[in-house]
C-alpha positions in Angstrom: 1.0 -60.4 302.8 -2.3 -62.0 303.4 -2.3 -62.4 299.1 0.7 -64.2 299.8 -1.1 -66.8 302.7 -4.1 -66.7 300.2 -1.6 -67.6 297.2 -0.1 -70.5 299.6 -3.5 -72.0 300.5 -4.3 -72.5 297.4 -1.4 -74.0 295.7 -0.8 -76.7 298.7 -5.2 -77.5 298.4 -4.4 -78.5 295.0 -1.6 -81.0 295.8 -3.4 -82.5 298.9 -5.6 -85.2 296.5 -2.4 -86.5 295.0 -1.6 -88.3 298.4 -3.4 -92.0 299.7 -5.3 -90.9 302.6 -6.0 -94.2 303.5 -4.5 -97.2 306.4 -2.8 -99.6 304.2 -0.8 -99.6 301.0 -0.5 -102.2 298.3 3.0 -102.9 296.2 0.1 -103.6 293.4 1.9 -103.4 290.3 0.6 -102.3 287.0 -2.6 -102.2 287.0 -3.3 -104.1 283.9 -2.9 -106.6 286.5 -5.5 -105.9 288.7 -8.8 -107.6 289.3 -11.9 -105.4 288.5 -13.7 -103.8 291.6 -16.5 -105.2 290.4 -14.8 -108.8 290.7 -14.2 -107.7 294.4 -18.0 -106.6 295.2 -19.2 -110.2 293.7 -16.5 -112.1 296.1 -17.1 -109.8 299.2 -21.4 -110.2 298.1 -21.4 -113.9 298.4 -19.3 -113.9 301.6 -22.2 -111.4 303.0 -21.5 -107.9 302.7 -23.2 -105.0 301.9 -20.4 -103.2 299.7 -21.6 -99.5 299.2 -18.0 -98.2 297.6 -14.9 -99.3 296.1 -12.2 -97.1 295.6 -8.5 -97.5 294.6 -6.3 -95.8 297.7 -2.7 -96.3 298.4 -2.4 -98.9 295.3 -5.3 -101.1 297.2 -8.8 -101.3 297.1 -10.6 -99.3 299.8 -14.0 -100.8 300.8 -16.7 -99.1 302.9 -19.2 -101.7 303.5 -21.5 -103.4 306.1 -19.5 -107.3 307.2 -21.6 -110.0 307.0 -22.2 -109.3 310.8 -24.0 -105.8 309.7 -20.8 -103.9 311.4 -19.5 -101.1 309.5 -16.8 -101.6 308.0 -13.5 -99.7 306.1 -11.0 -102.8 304.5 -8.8 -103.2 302.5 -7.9 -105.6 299.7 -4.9 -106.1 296.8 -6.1 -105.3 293.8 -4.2 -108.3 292.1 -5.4 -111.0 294.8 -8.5 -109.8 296.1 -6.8 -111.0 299.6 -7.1 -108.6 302.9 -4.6 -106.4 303.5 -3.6 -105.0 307.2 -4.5 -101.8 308.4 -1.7 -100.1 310.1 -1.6 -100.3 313.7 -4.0 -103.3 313.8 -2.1 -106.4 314.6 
């Protein structure tokens, strides 16, 4: 039994990556389509953040990063607009 629960546990860790963990999702496209993150960092750099990752999540871009306030910050952009995209449950 408990090689059974042991079996179990490890088959469903495995699949747990494939899902977006994150707030929002993005009806992005292909992404051939998509701006670069790096195309993202220079845009949210010269509006005054302090971008310290970039990371694809939920077919948007998932930003940790100080605001140009100096708050910590999780957002979210579309990868083929760079534009902001709501978090859910924030209105």
């Amino acid at each position: 039994m408990k090689l059974k629960i042991a079996l179990f546990l490890l088959c469903t860790a495995g699949a747990a990556p494939a899902f977006a963990t994150g707030l929002a999702t993005c009806e992005s496209g292909d992404p051939a389509t998509w701006q670069s993150k790096e195309a993202l960092t220079e845009k949210l750099t010269k509006e005054g953040w302090e971008v310290r990752l970039v990371k694809e999540d939920g077919g948007c871009y998932e930003v940790y990063a100080k605001d140009k306030d100096g708050n910590r910050t999780e957002a979210y952009f579309h990868p083929v607009t760079l534009e902001p995209v709501p978090i859910e449950g924030e209105h």
